[in-house]
C-alpha positions as a Python dict, from the first residue, in 0.01 Angstrom:
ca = {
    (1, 'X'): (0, 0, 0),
    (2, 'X'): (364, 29, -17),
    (3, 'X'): (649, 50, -293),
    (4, 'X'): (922, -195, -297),
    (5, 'X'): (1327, -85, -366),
    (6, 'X'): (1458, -341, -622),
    (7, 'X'): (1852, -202, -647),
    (8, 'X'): (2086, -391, -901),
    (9, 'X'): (2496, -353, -807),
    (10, 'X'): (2751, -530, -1041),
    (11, 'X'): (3076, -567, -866),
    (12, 'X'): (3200, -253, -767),
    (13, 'X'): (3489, -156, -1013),
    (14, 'X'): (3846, -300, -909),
    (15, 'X'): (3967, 59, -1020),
    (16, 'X'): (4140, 165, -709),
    (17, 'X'): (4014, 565, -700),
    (18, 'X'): (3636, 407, -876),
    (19, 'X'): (3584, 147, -628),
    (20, 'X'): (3616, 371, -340),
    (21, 'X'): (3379, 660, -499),
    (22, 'X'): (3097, 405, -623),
    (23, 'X'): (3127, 200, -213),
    (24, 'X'): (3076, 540, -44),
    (25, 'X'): (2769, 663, -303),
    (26, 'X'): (2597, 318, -269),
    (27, 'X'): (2570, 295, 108),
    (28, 'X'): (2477, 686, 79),
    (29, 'X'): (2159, 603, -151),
    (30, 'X'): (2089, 289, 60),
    (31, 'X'): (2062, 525, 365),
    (32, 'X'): (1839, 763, 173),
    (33, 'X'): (1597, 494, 69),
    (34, 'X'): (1603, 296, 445),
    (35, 'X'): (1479, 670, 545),
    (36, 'X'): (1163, 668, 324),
    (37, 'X'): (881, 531, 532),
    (38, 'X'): (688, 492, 195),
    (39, 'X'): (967, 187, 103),
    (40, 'X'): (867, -122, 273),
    (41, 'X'): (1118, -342, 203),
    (42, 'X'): (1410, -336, -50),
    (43, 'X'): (1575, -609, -252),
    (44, 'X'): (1995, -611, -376),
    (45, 'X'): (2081, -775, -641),
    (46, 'X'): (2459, -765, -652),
    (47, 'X'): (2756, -1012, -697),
    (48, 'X'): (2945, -800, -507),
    (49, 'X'): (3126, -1006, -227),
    (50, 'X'): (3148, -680, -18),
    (51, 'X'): (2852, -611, -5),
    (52, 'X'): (2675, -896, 25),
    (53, 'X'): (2926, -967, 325),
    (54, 'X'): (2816, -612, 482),
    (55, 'X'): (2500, -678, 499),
    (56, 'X'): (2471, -1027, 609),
    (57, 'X'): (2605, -912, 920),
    (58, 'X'): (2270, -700, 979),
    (59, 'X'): (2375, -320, 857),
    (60, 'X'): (2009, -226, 855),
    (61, 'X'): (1795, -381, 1079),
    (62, 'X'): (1556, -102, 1086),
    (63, 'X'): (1414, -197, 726),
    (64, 'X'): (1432, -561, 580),
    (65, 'X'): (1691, -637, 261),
    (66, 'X'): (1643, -901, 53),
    (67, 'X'): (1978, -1011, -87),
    (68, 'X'): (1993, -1187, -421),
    (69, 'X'): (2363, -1281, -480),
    (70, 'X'): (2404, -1321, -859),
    (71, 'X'): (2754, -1441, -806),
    (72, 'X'): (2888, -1734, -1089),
    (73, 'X'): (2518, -1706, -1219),
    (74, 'X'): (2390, -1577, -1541),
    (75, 'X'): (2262, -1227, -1486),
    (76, 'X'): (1922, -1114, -1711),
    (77, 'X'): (1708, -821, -1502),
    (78, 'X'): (1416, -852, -1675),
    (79, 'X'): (1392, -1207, -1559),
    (80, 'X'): (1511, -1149, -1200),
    (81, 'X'): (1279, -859, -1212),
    (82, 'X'): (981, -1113, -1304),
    (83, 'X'): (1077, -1323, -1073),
    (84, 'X'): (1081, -1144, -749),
    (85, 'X'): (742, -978, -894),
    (86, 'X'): (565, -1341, -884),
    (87, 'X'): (748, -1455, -567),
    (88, 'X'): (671, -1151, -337),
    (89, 'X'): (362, -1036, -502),
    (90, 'X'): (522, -673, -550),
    (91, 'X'): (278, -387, -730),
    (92, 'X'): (465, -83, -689),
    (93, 'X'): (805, -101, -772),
    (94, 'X'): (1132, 140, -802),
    (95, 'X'): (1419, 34, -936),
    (96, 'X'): (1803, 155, -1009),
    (97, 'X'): (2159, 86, -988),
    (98, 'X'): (2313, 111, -631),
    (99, 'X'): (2509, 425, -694),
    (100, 'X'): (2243, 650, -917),
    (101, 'X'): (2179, 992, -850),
    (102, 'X'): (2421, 1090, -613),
    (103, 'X'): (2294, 1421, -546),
    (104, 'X'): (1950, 1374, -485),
    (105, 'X'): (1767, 1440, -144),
    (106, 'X'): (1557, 1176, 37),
    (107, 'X'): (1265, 1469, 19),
    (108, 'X'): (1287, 1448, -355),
    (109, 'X'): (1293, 1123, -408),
    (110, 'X'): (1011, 1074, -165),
    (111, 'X'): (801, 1298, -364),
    (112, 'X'): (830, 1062, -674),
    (113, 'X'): (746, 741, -417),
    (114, 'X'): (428, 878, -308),
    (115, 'X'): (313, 985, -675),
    (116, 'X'): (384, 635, -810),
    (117, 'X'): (157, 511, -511),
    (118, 'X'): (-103, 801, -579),
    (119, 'X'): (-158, 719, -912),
    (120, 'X'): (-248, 429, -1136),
    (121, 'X'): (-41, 317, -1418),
    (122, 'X'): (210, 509, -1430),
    (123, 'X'): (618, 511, -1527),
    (124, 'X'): (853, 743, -1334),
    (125, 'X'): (1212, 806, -1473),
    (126, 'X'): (1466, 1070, -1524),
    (127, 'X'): (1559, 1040, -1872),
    (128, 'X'): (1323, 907, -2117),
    (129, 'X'): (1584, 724, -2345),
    (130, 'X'): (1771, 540, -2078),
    (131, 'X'): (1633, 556, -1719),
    (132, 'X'): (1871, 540, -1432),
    (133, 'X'): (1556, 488, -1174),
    (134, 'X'): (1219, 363, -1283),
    (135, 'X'): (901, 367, -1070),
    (136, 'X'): (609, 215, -1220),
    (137, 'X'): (319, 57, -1117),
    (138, 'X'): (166, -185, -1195),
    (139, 'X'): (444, -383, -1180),
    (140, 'X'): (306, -710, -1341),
    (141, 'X'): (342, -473, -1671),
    (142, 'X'): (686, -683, -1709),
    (143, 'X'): (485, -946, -1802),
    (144, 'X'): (364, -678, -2171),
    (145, 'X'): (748, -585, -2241),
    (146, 'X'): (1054, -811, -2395),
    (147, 'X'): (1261, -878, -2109),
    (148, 'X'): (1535, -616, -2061),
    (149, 'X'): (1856, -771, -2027),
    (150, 'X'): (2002, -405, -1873),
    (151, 'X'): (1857, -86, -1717),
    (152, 'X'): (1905, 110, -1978),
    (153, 'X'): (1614, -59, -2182),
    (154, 'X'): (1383, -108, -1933),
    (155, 'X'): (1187, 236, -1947),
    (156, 'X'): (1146, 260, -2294),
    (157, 'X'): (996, -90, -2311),
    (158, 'X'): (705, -6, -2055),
    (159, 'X'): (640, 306, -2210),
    (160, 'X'): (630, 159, -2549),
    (161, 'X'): (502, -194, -2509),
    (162, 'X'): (299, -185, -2214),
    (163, 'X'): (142, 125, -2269),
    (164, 'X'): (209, 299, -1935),
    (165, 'X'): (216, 656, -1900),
    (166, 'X'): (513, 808, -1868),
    (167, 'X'): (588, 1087, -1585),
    (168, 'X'): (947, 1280, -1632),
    (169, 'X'): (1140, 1355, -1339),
    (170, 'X'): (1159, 1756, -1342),
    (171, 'X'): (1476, 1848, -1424),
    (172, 'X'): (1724, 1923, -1139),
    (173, 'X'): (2056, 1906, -1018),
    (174, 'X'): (1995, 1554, -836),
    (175, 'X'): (1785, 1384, -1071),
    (176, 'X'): (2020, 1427, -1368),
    (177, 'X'): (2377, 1425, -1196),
    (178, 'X'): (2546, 1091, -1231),
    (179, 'X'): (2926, 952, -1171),
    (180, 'X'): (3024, 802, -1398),
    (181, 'X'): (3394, 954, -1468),
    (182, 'X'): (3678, 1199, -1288),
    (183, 'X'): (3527, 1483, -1404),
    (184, 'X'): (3183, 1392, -1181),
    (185, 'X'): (3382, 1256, -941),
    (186, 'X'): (3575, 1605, -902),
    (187, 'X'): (3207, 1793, -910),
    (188, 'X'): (3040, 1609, -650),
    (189, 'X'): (3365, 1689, -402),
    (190, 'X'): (3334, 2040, -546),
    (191, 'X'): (2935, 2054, -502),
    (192, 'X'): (2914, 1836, -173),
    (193, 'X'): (3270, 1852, -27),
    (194, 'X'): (3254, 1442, 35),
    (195, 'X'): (3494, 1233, -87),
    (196, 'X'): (3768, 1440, 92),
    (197, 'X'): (3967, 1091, 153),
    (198, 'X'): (3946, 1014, -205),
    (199, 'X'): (4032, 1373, -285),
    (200, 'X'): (4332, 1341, -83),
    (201, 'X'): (4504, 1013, -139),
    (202, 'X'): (4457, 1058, -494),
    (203, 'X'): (4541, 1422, -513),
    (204, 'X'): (4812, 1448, -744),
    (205, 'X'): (4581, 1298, -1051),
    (206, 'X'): (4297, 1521, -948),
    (207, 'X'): (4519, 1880, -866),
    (208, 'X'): (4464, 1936, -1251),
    (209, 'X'): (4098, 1887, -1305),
    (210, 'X'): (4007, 2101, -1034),
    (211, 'X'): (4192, 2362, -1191),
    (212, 'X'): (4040, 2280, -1562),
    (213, 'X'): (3680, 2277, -1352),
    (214, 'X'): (3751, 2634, -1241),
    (215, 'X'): (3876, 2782, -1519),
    (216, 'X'): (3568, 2644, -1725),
    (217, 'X'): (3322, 2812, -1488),
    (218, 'X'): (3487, 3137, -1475),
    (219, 'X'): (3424, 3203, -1849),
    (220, 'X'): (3060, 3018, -1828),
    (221, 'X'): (3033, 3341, -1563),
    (222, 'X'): (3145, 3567, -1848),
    (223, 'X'): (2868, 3745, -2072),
    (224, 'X'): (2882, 3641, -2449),
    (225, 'X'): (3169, 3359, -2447),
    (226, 'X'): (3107, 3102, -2728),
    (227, 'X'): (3042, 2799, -2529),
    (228, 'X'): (3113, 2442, -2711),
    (229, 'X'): (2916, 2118, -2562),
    (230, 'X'): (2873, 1809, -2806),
    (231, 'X'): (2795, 1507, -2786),
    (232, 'X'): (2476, 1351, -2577),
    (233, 'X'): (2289, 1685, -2509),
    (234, 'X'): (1952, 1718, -2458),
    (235, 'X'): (1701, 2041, -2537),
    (236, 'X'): (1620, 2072, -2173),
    (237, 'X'): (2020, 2115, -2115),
    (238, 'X'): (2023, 2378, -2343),
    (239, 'X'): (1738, 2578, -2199),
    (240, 'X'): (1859, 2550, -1850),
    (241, 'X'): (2221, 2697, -2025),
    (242, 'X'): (2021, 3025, -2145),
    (243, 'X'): (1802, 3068, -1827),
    (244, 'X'): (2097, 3112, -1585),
    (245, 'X'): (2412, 3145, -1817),
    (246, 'X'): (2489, 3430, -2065),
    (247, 'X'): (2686, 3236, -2327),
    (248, 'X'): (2646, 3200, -2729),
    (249, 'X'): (2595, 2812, -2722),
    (250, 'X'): (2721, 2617, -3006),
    (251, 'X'): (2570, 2308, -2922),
    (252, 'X'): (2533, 1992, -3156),
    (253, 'X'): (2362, 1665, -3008),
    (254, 'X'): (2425, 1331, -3095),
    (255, 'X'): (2385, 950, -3048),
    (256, 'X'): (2117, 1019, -2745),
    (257, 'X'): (2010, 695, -2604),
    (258, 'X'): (2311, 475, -2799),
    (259, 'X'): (2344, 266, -2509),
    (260, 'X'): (1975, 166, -2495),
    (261, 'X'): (1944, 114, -2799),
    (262, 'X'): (2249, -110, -2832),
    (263, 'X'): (2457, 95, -3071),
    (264, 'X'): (2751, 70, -2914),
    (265, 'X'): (2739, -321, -2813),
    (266, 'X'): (2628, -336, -3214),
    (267, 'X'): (2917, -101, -3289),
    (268, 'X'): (2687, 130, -3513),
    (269, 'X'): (2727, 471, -3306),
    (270, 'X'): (2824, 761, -3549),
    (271, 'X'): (2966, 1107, -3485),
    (272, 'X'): (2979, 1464, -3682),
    (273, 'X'): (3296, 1528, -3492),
    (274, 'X'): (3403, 1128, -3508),
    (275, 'X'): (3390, 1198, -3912),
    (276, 'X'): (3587, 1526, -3903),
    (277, 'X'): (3862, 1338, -3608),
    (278, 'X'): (3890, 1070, -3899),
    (279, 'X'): (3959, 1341, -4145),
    (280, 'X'): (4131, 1664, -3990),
    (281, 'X'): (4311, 1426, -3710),
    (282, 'X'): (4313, 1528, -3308),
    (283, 'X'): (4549, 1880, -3411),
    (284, 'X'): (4245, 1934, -3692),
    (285, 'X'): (3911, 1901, -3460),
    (286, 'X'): (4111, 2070, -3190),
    (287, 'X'): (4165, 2404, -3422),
    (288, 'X'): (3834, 2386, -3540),
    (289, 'X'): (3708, 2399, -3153),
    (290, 'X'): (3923, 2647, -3055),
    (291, 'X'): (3858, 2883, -3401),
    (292, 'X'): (3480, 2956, -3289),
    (293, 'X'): (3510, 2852, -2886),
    (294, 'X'): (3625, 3008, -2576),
    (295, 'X'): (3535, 2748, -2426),
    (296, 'X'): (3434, 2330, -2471),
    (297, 'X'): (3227, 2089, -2262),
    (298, 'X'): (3295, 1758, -2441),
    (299, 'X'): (3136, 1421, -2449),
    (300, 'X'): (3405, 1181, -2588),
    (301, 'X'): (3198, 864, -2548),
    (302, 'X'): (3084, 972, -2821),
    (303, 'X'): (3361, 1062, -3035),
    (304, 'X'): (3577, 720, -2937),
    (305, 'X'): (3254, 488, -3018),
    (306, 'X'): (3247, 622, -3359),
    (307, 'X'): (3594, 517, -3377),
    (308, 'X'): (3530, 207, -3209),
    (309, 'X'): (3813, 302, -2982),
    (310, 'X'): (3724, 274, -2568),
    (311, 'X'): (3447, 27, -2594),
    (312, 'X'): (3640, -213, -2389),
    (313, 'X'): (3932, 1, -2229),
    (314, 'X'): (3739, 116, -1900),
    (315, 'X'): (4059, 279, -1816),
    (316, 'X'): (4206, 463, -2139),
    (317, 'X'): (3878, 680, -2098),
    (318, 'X'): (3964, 715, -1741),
    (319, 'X'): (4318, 869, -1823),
    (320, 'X'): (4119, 1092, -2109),
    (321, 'X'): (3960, 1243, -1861),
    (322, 'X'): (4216, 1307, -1644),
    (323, 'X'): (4375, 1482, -1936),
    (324, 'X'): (4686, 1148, -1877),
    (325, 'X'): (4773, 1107, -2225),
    (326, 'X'): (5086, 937, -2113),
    (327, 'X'): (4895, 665, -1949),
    (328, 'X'): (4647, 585, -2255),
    (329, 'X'): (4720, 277, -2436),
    (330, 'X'): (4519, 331, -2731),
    (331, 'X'): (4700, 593, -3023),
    (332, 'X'): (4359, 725, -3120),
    (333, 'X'): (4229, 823, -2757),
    (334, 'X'): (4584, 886, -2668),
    (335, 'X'): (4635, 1124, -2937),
    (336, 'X'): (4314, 1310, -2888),
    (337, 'X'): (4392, 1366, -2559),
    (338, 'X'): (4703, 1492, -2605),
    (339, 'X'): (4526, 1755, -2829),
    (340, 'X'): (4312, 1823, -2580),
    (341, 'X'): (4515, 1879, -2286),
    (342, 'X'): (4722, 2127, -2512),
    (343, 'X'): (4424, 2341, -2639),
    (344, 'X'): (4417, 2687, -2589),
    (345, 'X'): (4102, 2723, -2425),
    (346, 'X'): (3931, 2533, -2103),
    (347, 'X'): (3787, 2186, -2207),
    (348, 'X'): (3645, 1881, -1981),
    (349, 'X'): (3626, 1556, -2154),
    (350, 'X'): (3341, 1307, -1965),
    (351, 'X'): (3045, 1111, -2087),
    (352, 'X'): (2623, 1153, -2062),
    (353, 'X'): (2630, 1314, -1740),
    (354, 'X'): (2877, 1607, -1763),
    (355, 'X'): (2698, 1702, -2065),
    (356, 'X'): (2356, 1673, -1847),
    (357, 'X'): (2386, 1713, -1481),
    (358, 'X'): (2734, 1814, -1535),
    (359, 'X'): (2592, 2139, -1664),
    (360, 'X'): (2339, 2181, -1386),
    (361, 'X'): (2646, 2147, -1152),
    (362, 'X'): (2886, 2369, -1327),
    (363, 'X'): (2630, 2653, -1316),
    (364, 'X'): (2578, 2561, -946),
    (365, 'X'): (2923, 2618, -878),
    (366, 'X'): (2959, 2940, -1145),
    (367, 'X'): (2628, 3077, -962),
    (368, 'X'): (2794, 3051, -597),
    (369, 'X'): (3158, 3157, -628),
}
């Protein structure tokens, strides 16, 4: 008995700095999973020319890959996921993105391989509203569920509609770190020091967030500083802030699981701070933050969804998070970044993860200076 890899990978970004950071993290987590003797054989579904060209010239012989090139086809992976489950009679199944969880060790995720093959029924993820790897078994359970059209739903419907018991990753470092913007980009080179090429060519838009990065974590090292973080945070983020941090956290959680559950695509995601941005303006929610902060951990996605601002501008919450106002397009993101890059005390801006393995890192990095 064995567990098959099934690892979806859209096209790799054509974002020059992106593209380079999400090639070098996917053949890293295809090397971890080629290494786990537990993995018999592992599937890619990509339309990624790249890739699909790397590895028909034989890049891992030692373990088979099955390549499904979605390329000028219709993509749906609840059906692809059906379909490779009736073609190759599969039972135990994991499945994720190609770049997910940068910063976990083949030893962990090993450990979660041989529990899904230990025990019956059973879902494995690391967040329960919007799984970026699910192990389950059995995997003819697809057949119980509405077909996911994304990742993001396809935990939730097992748990929910097939009934299978769900198993939570525990909470680390490497099973909630994700990269997703600068600011993770600039923590994994901080935590990991790979990425040095990227670091380099691409050094003048990244000088400044290292230095934002470091002042944050010297006043997280600081007893009794009023520490800000909105936006997608979860209780378990909170607890891990007051077993290894002595802040005052001011924390206020919203819009968990708005991807999954298709707020944004339906345009219904709404924000505290999106209401009070809409009334007080960027100088407004900026004061208020700095009034009762010392310092602010920010998800934005947040913020600009209520607004219905970023949705489709990949980039303009790129340049946010560089704190590159002049490079935004968009007044409203513009503007608030601006703001933001002019506040008194140390900010980041990011999305889910720096507000969830973000925080496991920057208390890494505050724990070890």
């Amino acid at each position: 008995m064995s567990v098959s890899a099934v690892i979806f990978q859209g096209s790799l970004t054509d974002q020059g700095i992106m593209k380079e950071v999400n090639t070098e993290l996917f053949w890293s987590y295809l090397n971890k999973l080629v290494k786990i003797n537990e993995i018999d054989k592992i599937f890619l579904v990509t339309n990624d020319e790249m890739l699909v060209h790397s590895l028909n010239n034989g890049c891992y012989k030692e373990k088979p890959i099955e390549l499904i090139n979605t390329k000028d086809k219709d993509f749906h992976l609840g059906k692809i996921l059906l379909e490779l489950i009736d073609s190759y009679n599969l039972t135990h199944l994991l499945v994720s993105g190609g770049t997910c969880l940068p910063l976990i060790d083949v030893a962990e995720l090993r450990g979660y391989v041989k529990k899904l093959l230990e025990e019956d029924e059973i879902l494995i993820t690391n967040n329960p509203q919007s799984g970026d790897i699910v192990l389950f078994n059995p995997a003819d359970k697809i057949k119980e569920i509405r077909l996911p059209d994304s990742d993001n739903q396809l935990s939730n419907n097992l748990r929910y509609e097939a009934g299978l018991k769900q198993h939570l990753m525990e909470k680390s470092t490497g099973v909630l770190f994700d990269i997703d913007t600068p600011t993770d980009v600039v923590l994994y080179h901080q935590i990991t020091g790979k990425l040095d090429k990227v670091m380099d060519e691409y050094n003048y838009l990244f000088d400044r967030l290292n230095s934002r990065i470091k002042s944050v974590s010297e006043v997280l090292k600081q007893d009794y500083k009023e520490l800000i973080i909105t936006g997608r945070v979860s209780g378990n983020i909170i607890s891990y802030i007051n077993e290894y941090l002595r802040v005052r956290i001011r924390a206020y959680s919203e819009e968990r699981g708005m991807k999954a559950l298709g707020r944004i695509s339906e345009r219904k995601v709404s924000s505290l701070f999106g209401y009070m941005l809409e009334d007080l303006g960027s100088d407004g929610l900026f004061t208020y933050f700095e009034n009762i902060g010392d310092v602010g951990i920010i998800d934005s996605r947040v913020i600009f969804y209520h607004m219905n601002r970023g949705i489709d501008s990949e980039m303009d919450r790129f340049y946010s998070d560089l704190f590159l106002p002049e490079k935004i397009k968009d007044p409203v993101i513009r503007e608030f970044t601006e703001r933001a890059k002019e506040s008194s005390m140390p900010l980041l801006l990011g999305g889910h993860s720096l507000v969830s393995g973000g925080i496991y890192s920057l208390i890494d990095l505050a724990n070890n200076e």
